[in-house]
C-alpha positions as CSV (number, residue, x, y, z in Angstrom):
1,X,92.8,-54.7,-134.8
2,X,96.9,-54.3,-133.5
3,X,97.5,-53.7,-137.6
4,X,94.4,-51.3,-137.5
5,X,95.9,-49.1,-134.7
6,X,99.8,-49.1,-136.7
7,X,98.1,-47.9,-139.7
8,X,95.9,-45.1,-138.1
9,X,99.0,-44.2,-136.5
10,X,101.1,-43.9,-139.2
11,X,98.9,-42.1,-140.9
12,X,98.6,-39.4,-138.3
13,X,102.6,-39.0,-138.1
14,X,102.4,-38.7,-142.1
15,X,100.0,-36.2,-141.9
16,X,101.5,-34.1,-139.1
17,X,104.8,-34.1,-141.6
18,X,102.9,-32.4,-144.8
19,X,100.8,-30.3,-142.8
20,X,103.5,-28.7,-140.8
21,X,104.7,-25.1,-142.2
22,X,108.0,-24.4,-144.2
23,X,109.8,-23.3,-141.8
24,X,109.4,-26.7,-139.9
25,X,110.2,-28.9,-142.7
26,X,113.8,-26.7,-142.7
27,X,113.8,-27.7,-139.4
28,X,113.4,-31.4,-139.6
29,X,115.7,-31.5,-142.9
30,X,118.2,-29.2,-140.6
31,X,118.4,-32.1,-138.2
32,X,121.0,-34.0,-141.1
33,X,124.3,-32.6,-139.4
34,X,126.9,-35.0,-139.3
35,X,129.2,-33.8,-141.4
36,X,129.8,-35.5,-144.7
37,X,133.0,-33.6,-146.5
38,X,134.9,-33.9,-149.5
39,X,137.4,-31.2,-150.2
40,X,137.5,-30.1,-153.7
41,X,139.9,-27.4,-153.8
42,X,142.1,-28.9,-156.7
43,X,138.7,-29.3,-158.7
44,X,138.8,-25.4,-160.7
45,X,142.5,-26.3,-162.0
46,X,141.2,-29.7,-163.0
47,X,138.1,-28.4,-164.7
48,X,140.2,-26.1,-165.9
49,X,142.7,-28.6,-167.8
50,X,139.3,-29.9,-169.3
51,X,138.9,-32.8,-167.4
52,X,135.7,-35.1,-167.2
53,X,133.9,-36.8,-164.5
54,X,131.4,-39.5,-164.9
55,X,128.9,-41.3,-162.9
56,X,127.5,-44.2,-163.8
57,X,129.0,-43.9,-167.4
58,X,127.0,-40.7,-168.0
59,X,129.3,-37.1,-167.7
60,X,128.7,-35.3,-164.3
61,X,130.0,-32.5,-162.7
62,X,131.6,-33.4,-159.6
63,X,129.7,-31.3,-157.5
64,X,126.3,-32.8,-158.6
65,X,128.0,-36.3,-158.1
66,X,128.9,-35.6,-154.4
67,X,125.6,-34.2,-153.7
68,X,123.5,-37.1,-155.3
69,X,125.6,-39.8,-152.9
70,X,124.6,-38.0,-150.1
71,X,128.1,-35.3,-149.5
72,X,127.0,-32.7,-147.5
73,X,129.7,-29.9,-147.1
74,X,132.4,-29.3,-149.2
75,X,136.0,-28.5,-147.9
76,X,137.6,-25.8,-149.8
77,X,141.6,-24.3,-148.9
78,X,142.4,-20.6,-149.1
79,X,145.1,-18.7,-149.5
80,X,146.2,-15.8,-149.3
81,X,148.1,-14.3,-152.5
82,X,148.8,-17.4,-154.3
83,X,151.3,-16.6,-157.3
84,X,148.5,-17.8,-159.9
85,X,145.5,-17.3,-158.1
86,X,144.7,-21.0,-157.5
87,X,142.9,-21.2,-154.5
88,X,142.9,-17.9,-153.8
89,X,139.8,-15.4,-152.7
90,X,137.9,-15.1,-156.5
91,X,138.2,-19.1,-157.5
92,X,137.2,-20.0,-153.6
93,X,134.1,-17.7,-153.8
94,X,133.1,-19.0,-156.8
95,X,133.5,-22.5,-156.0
96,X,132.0,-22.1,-152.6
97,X,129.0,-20.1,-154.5
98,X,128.7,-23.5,-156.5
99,X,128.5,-25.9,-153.3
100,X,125.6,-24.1,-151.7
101,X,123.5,-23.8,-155.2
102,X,123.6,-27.7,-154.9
103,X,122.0,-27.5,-151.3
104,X,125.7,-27.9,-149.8
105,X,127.8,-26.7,-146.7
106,X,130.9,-24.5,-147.3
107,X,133.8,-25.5,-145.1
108,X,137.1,-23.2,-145.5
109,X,140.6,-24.0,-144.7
110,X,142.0,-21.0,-143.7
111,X,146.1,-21.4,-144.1
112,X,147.0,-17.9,-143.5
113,X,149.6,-18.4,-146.3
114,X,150.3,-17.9,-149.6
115,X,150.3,-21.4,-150.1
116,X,150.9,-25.0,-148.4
117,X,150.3,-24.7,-145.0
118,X,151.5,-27.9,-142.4
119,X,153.3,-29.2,-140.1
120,X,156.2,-29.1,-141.8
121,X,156.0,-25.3,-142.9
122,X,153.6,-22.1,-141.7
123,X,155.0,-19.5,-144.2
124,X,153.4,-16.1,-143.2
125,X,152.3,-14.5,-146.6
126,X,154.5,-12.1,-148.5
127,X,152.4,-9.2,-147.9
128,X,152.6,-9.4,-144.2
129,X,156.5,-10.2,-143.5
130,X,158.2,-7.9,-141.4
131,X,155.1,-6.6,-139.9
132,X,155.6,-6.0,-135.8
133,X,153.2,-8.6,-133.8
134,X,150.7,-5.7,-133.1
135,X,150.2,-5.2,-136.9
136,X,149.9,-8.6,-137.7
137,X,147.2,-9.6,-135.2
138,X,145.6,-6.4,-136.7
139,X,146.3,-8.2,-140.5
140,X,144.8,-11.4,-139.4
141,X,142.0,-10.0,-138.1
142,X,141.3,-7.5,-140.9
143,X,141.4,-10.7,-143.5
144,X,139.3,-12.9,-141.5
145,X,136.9,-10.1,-141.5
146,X,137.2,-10.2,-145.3
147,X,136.3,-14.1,-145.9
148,X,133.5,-13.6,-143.0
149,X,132.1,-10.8,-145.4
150,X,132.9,-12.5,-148.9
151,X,132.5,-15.8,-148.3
152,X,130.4,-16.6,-145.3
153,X,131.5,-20.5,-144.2
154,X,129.5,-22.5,-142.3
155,X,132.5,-23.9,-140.7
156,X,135.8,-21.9,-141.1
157,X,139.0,-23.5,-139.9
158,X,141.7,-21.3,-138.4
159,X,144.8,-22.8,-140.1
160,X,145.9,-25.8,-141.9
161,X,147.2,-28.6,-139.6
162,X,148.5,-26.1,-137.0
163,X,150.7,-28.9,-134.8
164,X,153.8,-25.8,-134.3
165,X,151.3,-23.0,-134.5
166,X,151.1,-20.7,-137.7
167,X,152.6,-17.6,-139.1
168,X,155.9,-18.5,-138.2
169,X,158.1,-17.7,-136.6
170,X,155.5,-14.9,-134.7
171,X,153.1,-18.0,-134.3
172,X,154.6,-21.0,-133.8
173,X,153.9,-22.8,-131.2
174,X,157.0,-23.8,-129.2
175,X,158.6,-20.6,-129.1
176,X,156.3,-18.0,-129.0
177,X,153.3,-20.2,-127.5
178,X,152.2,-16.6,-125.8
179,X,151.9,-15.3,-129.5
180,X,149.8,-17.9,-131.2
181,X,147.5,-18.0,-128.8
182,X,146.6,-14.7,-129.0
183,X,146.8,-15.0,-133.1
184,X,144.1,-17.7,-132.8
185,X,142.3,-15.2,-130.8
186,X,142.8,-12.8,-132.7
187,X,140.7,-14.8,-136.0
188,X,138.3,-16.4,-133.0
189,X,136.8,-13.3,-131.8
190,X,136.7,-11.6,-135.5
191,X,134.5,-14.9,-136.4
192,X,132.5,-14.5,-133.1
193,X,131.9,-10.9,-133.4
194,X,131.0,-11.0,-137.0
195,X,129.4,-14.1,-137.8
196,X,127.7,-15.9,-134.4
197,X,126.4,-18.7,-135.9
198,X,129.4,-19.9,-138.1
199,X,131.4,-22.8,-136.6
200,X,135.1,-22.3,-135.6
201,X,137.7,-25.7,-136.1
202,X,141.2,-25.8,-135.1
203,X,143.3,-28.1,-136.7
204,X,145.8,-31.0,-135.9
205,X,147.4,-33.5,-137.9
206,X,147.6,-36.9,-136.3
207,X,147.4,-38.3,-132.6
208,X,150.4,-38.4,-131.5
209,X,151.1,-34.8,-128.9
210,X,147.0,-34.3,-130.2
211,X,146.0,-34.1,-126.4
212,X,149.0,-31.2,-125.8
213,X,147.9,-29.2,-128.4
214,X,144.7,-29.0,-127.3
215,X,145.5,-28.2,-123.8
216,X,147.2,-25.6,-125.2
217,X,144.2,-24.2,-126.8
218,X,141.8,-24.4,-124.4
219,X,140.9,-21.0,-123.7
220,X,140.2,-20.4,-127.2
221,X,137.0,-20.3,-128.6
222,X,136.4,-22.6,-131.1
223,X,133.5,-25.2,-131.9
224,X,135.3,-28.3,-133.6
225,X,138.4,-30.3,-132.8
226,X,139.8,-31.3,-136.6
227,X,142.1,-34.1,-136.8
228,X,143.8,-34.9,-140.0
229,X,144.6,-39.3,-140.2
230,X,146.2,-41.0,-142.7
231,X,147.3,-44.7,-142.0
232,X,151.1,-44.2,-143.6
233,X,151.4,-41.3,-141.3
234,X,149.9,-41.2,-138.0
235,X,149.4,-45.4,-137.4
236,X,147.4,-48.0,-138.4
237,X,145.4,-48.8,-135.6
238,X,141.4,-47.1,-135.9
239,X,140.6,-47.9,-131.9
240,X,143.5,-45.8,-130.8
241,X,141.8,-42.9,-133.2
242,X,138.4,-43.2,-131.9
243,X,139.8,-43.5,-128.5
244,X,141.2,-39.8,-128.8
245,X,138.2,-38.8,-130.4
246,X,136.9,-39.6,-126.9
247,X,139.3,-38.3,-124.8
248,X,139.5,-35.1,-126.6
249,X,135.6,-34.4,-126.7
250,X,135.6,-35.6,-122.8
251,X,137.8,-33.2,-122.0
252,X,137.1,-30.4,-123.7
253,X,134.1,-30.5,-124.4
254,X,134.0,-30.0,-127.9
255,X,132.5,-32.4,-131.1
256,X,135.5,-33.8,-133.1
257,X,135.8,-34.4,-137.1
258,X,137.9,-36.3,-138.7
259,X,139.0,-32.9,-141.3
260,X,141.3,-35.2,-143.4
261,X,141.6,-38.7,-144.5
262,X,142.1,-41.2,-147.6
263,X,142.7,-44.8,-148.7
264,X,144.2,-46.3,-151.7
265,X,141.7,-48.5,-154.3
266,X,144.9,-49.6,-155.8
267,X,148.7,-49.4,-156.1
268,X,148.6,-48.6,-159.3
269,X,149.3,-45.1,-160.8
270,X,147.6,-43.3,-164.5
271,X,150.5,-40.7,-164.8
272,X,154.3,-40.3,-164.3
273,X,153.7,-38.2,-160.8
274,X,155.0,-39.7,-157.9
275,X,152.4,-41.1,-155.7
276,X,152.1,-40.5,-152.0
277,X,150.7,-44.0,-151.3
278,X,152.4,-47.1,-153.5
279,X,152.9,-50.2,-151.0
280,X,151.1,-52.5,-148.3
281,X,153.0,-51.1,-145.4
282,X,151.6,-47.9,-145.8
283,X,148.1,-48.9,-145.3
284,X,146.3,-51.3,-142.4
285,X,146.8,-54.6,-143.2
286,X,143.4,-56.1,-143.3
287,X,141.9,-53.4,-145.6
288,X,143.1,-54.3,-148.8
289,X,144.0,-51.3,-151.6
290,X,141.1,-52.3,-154.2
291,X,138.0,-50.2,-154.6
292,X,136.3,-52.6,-152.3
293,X,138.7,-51.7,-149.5
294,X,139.1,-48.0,-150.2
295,X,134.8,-48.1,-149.0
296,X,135.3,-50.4,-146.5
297,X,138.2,-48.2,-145.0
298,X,135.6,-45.1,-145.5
299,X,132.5,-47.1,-143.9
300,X,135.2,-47.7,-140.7
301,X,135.9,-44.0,-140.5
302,X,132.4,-43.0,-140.6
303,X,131.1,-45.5,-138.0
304,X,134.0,-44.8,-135.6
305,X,133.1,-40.8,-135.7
306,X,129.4,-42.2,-135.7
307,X,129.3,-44.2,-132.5
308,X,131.3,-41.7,-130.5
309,X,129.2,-39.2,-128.5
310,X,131.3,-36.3,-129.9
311,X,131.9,-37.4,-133.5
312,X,130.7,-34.6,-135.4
313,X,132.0,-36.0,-139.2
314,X,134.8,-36.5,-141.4
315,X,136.0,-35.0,-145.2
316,X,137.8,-37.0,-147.8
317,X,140.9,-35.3,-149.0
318,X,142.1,-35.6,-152.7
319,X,138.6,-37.2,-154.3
320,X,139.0,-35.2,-157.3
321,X,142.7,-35.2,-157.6
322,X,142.8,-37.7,-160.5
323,X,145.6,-37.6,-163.4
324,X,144.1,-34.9,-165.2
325,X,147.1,-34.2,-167.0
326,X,147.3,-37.1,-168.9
327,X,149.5,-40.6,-168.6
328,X,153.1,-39.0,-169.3
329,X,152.3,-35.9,-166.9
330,X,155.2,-35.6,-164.2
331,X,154.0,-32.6,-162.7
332,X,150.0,-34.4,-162.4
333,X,148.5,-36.2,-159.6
334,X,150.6,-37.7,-156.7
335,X,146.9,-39.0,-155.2
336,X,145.1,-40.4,-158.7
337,X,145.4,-44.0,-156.8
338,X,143.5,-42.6,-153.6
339,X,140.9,-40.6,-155.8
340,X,137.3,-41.1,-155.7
341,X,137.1,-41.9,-159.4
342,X,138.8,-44.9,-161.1
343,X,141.4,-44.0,-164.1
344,X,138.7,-43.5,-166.8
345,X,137.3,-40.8,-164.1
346,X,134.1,-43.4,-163.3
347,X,133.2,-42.3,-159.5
348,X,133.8,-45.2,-157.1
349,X,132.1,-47.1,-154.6
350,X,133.6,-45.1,-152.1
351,X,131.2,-42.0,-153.1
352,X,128.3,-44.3,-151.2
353,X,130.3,-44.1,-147.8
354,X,128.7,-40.0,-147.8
355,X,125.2,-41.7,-148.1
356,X,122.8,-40.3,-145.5
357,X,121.8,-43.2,-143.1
């Protein structure tokens, strides 16, 4: 009789499910937002250079790949007037136009430069030095306006990594702190204005002086707190990062995703490019740089984000930045080792840590 009742049950909760309308199954499918990112920005030069991926030994575009293991969103840079067009407004749009025909988020990384965009160096583009601070609020504005109207993210990040501010030296941070705030503003209320619904990030890289900057910020507004980690850079200890995941959302009241990370599956490299990751210390000692460890180092991301109140998601950075220019290239990949495909371009294991759970 008790199995009687479970089966009558579930029978009622299937049938509620098929018979609700088509706008309600968009709702219940909507309800699958945790974040699940890979950026893919290098992925139109690499096409380009006639690279191909596989999965499960059988050719696949990457996108259809990412989408099959469960990726959600797709991170994708911009700049501004890029010297050959890479990553620039056309090759974002179409990529971002790809993402969303696969049933996939568009997440842009705004660097209000020409190119790179870091800790290390905020270069205001070409076409906006020696602008007066008046004009170039007016500038930042007038683009973000643009990439609203051509692009339309889901999540739009104001800046790459913006530890000293942007647009320097009108924007940076610790000397003209009056400035940058009101530059942030300036994008914030553009995004607001024009496009309610799409979510603002602002950007840090690390955890160390994390808490500052985002005092700083405060009365900004902004939906996401985006922290970039890397072991070799900003420490090797994961409690210490999901405590600040914590602390941040506590006290600002804001969901927090992990916008950057990646781990090694080896220590080997397929090309002559110097790679950014090469030796033990750079990585945590009991995850080990095999493809085994570069999931289990993904699974640990997720589930720290997972189990905090105010962990929104993470992206990978790099997945598709394999040696695409061959095994003698010294101008390749510097990230082939932390890629999500192997050296014969075979996706990874790591692909399943986007699965939806």
């Amino acid at each position: 009789m008790k199995s009687y009742s479970y089966i009558i049950v579930f029978l009622t909760a299937l049938s509620a499910i098929f018979s609700c309308s088509e706008n309600e199954k968009k709702e219940l499918l909507a309800e699958d937002d945790f974040v699940r990112s890979a950026d893919i920005s290098f992925l139109p030069l690499i096409e380009r250079e006639g690279t191909t991926f596989y999965n499960n030994g059988v050719p696949q575009d990457m996108i259809t790949t990412l989408k099959s293991y469960g990726c959600n969103t797709v991170r994708i840079r911009l700049w501004k007037n890029p010297t050959d067009q890479q990553s620039g407004m056309a090759e974002v749009q179409i990529l971002a136009q790809r993402a969303r025909a696969a049933g996939m988020k568009v997440w842009l990384t705004v660097h209000y430069s020409d190119s790179w965009a870091d800790p290390g160096a905020q270069t205001i583009p070409a076409e906006w030095q020696g602008l007066s601070f008046n004009a170039l609020q007016s500038a930042v504005a007038a683009y973000t306006s643009q990439i609203i109207t051509e692009i339309d993210p889901d999540i739009i990040q104001i800046g790459n990594e913006t530890n000293d501010g942007f647009l320097w030296p009108q924007g940076r941070l610790t000397q003209n702190e009056a400035q940058f705030i009101e530059l942030l503003s300036a994008a914030s209320s553009t995004i607001r204005n024009q496009s309610p619904t799409t979510k603002i990030m602002l950007h840090f890289a690390g955890i160390d002086a994390a808490e500052w900057f985002f005092n700083k910020v405060s009365e900004i507004d902004y939906d996401y707190i985006g922290l970039s980690y890397y072991p070799m850079y900003h420490g090797k200890n994961l409690t210490t990062l999901k405590n600040l995941i914590n602390l941040l959302g506590v006290t600002h009241s804001k969901q927090v995703l992990i916008a950057e990370t990646a781990y090694p599956f080896t220590f080997g490299y397929n090309d002559l490019t110097n790679n950014i990751v090469g030796s033990q210390d750079q990585i945590i000692r009991t995850i080990p740089a095999t493809s085994e460890g570069q999931l289990a180092y993904m699974n640990a991301i997720r589930d720290l984000v997972e189990s905090s109140t105010y962990g929104a998601g993470f992206s990978y950075w790099g997945g598709e930045w394999v040696a695409f220019r061959g095994p003698q290239a010294t101008n390749g990949s510097s990230y082939e080792n932390q890629a999500l495909y192997n050296f014969e371009n075979q996706a990874l294991p790591v692909m399943s840590a986007f699965n939806l759970r």
